[in-house]
C-alpha positions in Angstrom: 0.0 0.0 0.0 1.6 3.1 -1.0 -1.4 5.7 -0.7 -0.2 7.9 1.9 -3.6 9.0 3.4 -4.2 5.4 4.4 -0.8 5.0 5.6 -1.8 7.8 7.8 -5.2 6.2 8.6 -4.0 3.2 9.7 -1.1 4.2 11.7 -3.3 6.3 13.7 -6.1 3.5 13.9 -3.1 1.4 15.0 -2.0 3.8 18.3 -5.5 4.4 19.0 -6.2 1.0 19.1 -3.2 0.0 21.3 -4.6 1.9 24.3 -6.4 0.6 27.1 -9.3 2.5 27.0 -9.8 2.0 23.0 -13.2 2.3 21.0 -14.7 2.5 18.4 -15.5 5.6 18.2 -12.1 6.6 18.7 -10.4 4.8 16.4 -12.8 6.3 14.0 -11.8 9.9 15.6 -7.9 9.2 14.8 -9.0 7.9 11.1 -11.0 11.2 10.7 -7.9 13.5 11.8 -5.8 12.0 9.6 -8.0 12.6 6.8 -8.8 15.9 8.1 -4.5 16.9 7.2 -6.1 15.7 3.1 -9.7 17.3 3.4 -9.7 20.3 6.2 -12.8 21.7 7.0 -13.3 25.1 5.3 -11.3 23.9 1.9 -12.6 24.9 -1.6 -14.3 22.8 -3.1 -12.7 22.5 -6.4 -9.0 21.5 -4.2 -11.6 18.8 -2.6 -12.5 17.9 -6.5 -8.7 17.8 -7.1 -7.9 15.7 -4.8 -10.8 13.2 -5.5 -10.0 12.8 -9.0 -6.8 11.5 -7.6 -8.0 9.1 -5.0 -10.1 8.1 -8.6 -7.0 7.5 -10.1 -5.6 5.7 -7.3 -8.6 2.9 -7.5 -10.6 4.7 -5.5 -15.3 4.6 -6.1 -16.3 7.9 -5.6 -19.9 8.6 -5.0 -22.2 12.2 -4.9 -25.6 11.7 -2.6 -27.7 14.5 -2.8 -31.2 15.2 -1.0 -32.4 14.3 -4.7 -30.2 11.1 -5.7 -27.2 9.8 -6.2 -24.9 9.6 -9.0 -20.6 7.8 -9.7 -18.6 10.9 -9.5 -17.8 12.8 -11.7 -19.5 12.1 -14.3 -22.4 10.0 -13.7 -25.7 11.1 -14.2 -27.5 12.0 -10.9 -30.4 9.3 -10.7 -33.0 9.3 -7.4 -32.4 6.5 -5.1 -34.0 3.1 -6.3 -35.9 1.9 -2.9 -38.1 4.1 -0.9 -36.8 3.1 2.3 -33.3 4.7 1.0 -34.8 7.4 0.1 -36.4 8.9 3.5 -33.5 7.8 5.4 -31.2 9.6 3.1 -33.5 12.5 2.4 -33.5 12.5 6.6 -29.5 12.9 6.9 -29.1 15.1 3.2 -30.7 18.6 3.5 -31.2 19.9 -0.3 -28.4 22.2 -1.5 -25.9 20.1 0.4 -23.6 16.8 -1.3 -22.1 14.3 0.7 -19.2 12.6 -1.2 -17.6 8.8 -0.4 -14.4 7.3 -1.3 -14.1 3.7 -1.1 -11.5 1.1 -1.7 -10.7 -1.8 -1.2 -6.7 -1.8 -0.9 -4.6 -5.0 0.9 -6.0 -8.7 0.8 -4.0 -11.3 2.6 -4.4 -14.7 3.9 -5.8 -15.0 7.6 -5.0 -18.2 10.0 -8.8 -17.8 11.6 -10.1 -16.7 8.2 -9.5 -17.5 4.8 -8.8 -14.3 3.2 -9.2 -10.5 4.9 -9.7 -7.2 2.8 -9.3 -4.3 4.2 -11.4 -0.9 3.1 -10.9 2.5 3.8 -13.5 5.4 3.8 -13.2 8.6 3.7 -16.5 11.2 3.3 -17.4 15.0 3.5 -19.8 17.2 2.6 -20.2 20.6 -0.1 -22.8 23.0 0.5 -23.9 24.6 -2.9 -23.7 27.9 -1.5 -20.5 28.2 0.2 -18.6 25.4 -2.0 -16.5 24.4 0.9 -16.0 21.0 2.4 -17.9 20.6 6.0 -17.7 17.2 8.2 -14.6 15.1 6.9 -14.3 12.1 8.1 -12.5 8.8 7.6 -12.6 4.9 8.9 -11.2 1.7 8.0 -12.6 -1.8 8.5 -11.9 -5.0 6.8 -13.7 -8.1 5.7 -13.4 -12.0 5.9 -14.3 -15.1 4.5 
């Protein structure tokens, strides 16, 4: 792994997670400071677009939820969200005017004694309000998956 905003991610997921008194919400907090260095609150968002198109070019699945829908950033077409249960709940956390991008990837699998085969993902999200264009709420987490 050679993205250096996960590096960052996991080392401080890793001293986080070494203390005694280690949650999950904390370890979520150290993730979300180190992507806070990448995506500070108040940043324009055409940097924030910038630095998406890279994490896109790093592998990354970018995605733009709006109050409305949803669309693949960037250039997806926004469509409104397939089930109505989606809908509400997202139209609930979403006020119009306001997007909410996610990064996603999926970037180490490796063999597991107690499991076949772990991947690990990492997330990283913040929002855009149409009228001041600057990112609000960044945050980050990693988590991994077995079989």
């Amino acid at each position: 792994m050679n993205d250096p905003m996960i590096k960052e991610m996991e080392a401080a997921y890793a001293t986080v997670g070494e203390l005694k008194d280690s949650t999950h919400e904390k370890r979520v907090e150290a993730t979300s400071r180190a992507v806070q260095k990448y995506f500070p609150t108040g940043m324009k968002k055409e940097e924030a677009f910038k630095l998406l198109r890279q994490l896109k070019e790093q592998g990354f699945e970018i995605g733009e939820y709006r109050h409305e829908g949803a669309r693949n950033w960037p250039d997806g077409e926004l469509k409104p969200y397939l089930y109505e249960e989606t809908r509400r709940n997202l139209q609930q956390q979403i006020p119009k005017g306001v997007s909410e991008f996610s990064a996603t990837k999926k970037y180490a699998t490796h063999f597991s004694i107690k499991m076949l085969f772990v991947t690990k993902h990492a997330a990283i999200s913040f929002r855009v309000d149409d009228d001041s264009g600057v990112v609000s709420e960044p945050k980050g987490s990693l988590s991994a998956s077995g079989i």
